[in-house]
N, C-alpha and C positions, 0 to 999 in steps of 0.2 A: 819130662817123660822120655824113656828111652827109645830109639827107635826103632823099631821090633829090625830094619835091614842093617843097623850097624849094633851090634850089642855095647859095644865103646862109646854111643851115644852122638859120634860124629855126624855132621849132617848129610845126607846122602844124595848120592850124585845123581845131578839133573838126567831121566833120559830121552832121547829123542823122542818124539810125539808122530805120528803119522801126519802126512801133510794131507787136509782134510779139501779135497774136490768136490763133493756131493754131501748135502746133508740131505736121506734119507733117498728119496729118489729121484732128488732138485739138483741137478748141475749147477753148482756155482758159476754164475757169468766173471767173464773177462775182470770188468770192471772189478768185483770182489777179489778175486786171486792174485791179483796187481799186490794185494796189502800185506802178503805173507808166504805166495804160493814157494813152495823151492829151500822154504828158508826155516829153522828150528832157534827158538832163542836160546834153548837148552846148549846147543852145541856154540855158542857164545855169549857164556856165562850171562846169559837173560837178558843180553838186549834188546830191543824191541827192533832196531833196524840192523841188517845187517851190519860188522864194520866192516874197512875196507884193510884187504887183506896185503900189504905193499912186502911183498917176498917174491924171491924170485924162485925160491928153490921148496924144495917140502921135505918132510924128514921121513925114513921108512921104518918100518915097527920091525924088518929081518932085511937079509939081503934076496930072501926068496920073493917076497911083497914084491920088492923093485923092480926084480926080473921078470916075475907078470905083471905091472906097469908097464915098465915098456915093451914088451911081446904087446901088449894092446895100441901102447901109439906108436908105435913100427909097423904096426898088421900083421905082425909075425902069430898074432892069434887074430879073431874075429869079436867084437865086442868094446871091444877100443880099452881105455885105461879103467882100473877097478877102480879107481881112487886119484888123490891127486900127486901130482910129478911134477914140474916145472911148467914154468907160468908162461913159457911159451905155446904150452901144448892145453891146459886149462889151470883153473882157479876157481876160489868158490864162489867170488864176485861176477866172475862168465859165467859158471856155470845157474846161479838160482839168474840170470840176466835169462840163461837161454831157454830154462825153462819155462819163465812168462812169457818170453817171444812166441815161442809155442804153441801157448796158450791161444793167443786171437786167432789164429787159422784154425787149432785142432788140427797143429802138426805134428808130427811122427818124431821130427826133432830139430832142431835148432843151431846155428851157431853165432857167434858175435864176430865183427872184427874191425879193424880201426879204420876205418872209412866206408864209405857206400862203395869207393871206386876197388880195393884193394875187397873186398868183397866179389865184384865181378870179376876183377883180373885172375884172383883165386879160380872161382867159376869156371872162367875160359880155359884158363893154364889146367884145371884138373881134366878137361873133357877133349879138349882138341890137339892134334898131332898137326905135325904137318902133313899137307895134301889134303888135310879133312876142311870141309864146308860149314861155314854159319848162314845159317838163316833166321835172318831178323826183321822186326817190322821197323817204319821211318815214320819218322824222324826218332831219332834217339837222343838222350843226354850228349851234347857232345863228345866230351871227355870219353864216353862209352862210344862214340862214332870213330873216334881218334883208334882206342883202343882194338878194334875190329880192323880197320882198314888199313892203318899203319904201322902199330906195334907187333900185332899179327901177322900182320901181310907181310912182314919182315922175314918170318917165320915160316913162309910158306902155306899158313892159311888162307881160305878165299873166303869171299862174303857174298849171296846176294838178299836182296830186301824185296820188301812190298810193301805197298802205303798202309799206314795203321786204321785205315776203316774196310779193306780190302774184304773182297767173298770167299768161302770157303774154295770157289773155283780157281779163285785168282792166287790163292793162299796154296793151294794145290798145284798150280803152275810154275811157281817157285821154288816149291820142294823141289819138283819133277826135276825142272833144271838145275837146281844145284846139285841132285842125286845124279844125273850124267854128268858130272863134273869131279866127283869126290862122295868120301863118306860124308855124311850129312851129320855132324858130330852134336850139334846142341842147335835146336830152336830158341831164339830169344827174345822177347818181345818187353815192350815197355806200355805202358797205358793206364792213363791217358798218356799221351806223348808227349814231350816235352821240346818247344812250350805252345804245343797247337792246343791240345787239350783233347786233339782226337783219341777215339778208344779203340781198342784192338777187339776182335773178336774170340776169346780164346777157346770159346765151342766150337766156333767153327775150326783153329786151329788144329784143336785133336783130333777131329774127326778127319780132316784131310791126312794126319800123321799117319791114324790108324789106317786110311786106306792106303797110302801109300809104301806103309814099313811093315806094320804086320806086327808081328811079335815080338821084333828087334829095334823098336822106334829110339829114336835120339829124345834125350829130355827137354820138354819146354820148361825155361826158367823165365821169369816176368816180372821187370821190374814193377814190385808195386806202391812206390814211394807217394805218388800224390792225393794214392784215395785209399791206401791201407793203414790201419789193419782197419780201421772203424769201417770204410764204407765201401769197400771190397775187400773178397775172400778168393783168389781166384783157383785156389787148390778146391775149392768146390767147383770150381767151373771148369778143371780138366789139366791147369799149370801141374807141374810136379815140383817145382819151386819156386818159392816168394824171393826176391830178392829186396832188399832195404836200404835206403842213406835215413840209417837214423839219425843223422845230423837233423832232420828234419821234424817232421810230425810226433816219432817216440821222445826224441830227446826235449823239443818243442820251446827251450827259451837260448837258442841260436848261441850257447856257450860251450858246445863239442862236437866233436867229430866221429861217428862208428857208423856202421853200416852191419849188415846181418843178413842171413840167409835160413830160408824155414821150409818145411817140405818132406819130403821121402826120407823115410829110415835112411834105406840104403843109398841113397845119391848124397845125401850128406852127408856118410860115413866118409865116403869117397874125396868129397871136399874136404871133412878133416882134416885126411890123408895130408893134402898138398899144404892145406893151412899150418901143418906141427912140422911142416920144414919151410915155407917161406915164411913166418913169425908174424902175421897177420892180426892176431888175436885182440881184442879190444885189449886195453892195459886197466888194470883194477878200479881204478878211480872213476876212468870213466863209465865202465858197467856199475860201479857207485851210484853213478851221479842219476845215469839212464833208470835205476832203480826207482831213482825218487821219482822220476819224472813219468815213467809209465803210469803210478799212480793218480795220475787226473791225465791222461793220455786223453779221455772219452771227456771227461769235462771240456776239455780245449776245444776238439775238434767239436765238438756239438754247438760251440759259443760262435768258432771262427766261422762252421758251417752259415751258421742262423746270421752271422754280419756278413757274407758272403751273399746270401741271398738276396739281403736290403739294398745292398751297394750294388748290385747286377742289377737290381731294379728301377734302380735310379738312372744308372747309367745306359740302359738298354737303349732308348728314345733318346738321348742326347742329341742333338745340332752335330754335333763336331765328332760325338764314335760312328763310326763307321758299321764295325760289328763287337761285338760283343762273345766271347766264345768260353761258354758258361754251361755245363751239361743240365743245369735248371729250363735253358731255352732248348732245347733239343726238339727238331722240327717233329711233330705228334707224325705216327706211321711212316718216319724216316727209318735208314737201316741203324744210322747211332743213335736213335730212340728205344730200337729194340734191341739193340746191347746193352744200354745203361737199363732198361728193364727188366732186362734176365740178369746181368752182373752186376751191379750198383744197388745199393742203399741210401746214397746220398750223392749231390752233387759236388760235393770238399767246396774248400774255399780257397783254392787259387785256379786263376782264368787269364784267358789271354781277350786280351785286349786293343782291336786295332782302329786307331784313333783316325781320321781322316785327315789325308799328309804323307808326308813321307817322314824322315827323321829327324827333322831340324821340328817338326812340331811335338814328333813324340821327346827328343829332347826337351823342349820349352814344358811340356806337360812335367815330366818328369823333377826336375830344375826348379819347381814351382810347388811340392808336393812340403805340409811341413810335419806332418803326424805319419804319413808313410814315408818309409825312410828308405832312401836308393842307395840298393844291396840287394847282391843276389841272396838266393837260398830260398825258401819258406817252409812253412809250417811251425812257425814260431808266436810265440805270442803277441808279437808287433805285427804289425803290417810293412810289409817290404814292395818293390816296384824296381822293374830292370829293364834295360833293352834288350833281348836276345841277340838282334843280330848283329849289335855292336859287343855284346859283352858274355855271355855264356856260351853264345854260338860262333861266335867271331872265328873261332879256325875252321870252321867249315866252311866248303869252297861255293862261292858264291851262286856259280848255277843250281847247289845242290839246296842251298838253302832257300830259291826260287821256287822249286819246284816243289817243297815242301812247306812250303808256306809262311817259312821267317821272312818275314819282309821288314824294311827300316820304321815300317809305322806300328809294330807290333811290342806291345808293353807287354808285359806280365807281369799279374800282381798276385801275392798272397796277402790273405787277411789275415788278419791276428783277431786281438780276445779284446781291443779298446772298445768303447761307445758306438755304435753304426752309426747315428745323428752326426755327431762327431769325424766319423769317416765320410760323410758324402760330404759334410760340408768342406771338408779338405780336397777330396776329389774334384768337386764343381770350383772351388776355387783355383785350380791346376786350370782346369779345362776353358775358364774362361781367361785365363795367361796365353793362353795358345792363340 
């Protein structure tokens, strides 16, 4: 039979489908949009998964097209690029990546980039000049403490902090003082903090902004690497941007490196900006790979949650832990009871852990582990275990990591997706090594 749209009988070209978010007046949840959102198999010849796009450059249909491409990644218009242009500035692999990024918060918009770290240096480098002020809460990633205090500071930046369970009063006295010092260029916060597992307040954070700045406040960005996107939202709690080491929980089986940024239209227009001239941009394969992997993103974390809980259980009453610091135990009517009650949905499943000793026992514990395996990182499907103070936190200067609470007896473990039975009995077998 002919086809009434080709009369030559040709078969007729696939066309794009509308990407369907709601059926009827049911918001499609996260978890379903993972499997398609961003993406048309029409526009590659009916695949069901994206492929991956390995080009560096893209072709334009005039030379008019190109010149409004790039008026969009230049800023010489507003809007950014109609279309795609070279794979520094995007791709369709970044692009349907940033769209599902998006998606967990019910962000405005989204970006990818090749690490957690080159994500905030982005960050920083779009928003701060010299003479301008960060204010951030502590303890921080270190790499991210490095990057404030020394690479910055190089630059004429300054920094000051407050501890990550702090009042909105104390949160307030901060600002004040760094606002007699300089512009207050970017609020930064992390939490839980790594690796205390303390949490930030970021209600109360706004509200000290808002009274302090008014109508011209500096942006809060937040890292939310240890309990996002599953079981915090903190753009609902007042952040104007998420920050990400998707190496972590998105990516989830410890075989890449991106990081990512989600939040405000216009404040991540802004970070574009800087990201389509430092070359920051995830590279196609791995926004590939992140694809597949969003896809049981909430399977993982709901598995490693629930072995997370057993293994904190076991371990809480131990002889030989000391404390346990697990947002599941969170003292009832304390003040980080009622953060994780207003901000959290879940407790995640990595915890710091401090063993009774100093370092030569959390060594021995460590040293003796044979299903959790000693490496940094987490949110991966294994279980991992590390010293902070000897190995992630190690260039921070010793009084500082005193007073924040890395101490030599302080492990951090992430769980992964193995057996819980299977995991205490590993753990109890460490601990009675000690």
């Amino acid at each position: 039979m002919d086809n009434p749209e080709d009369p030559a009988g040709a078969a007729p070209r696939r066309r794009p489908k509308p990407d369907v978010t709601a059926i009827g007046n049911r918001r499609l949840r996260p978890a379903t949009l993972m499997m398609g959102h961003g993406y048309d198999p029409a526009l590659s010849e009916g695949a069901l998964k994206p492929p991956i796009f390995l080009t560096s450059t893209f072709v334009f249909e005039s030379a008019a097209e190109g010149r409004r491409h790039f008026e969009g990644v230049t800023g010489r218009r507003p809007g950014g690029a109609e279309g795609l242009v070279y794979s520094r500035f995007n791709g369709p692999n970044q692009e349907i990546l940033e769209d599902r990024l998006g998606v967990w918060e019910d962000a405005e918009d989204a970006l990818s980039f090749s690490s957690g770290m080159s994500a905030i240096a982005t960050l920083l480098l779009t928003f701060c000049q010299p003479g301008d002020m960060i204010v951030h809460s502590g303890p921080l990633y270190a790499a991210t403490e490095t990057l404030i205090a020394r690479i910055l500071g190089r630059l004429g930046i300054g920094w000051l902090d407050f501890p990550a369970g702090a009042t909105e009063a104390e949160i307030a006295a901060t600002l004040s003082a760094a606002k007699a010092r300089g512009r207050v260029a970017l609020i930064y916060l992390e939490s839980p903090a790594n690796p205390t597992n303390v949490l930030v307040d970021v209600e109360a954070v706004r509200a000290a902004r808002t009274r302090l700045f008014g109508d011209a406040p500096p942006p809060i960005a937040i890292d939310n690497t240890f309990l996002g996107p599953l079981w915090q939202k903190p753009l609902a709690h007042g952040a104007d941007l998420s920050v990400y080491s998707l190496t972590k929980y998105a990516g989830g089986h410890s075989d890449l490196v991106a990081g990512a940024i989600v939040g405000d239209g216009a404040l991540v227009r802004e970070v574009r900006m800087m990201r389509n001239t430092l070359g920051t941009i995830t590279d196609p394969h791995t926004a590939w790979m992140l694809l597949r992997s969003l896809e049981t993103l909430e399977l993982r974390m709901e598995r490693a949650g629930a072995n997370a809980a057993r293994v904190c259980a076991f371990l809480k009453d131990h002889p030989k832990v000391a404390h346990v610091g697990y947002l599941g135990f969170l003292e009832p009517g304390s003040r980080q009871a009622d953060i994780y009650r207003r901000h959290c949905s879940g407790a995640g499943s990595t915890f710091s852990l401090y063993l009774k000793g100093g370092e030569a026992e959390a060594f021995r514990f460590l040293d003796s582990l044979v299903i959790a395996k000693l490496a940094v990182s987490l949110g991966g499907t294994e279980t991992l275990a590390s010293a902070p103070a000897a190995m992630t936190h190690l260039s921070v200067p010793e009084e500082r990591k005193a007073a924040l609470g890395i101490s030599p007896n302080l492990v951090r473990i992430s769980i992964g997706v193995e057996d819980p039975d299977d995991l205490v009995a590993d753990f109890a077998q460490a601990l009675d090594a000690i």
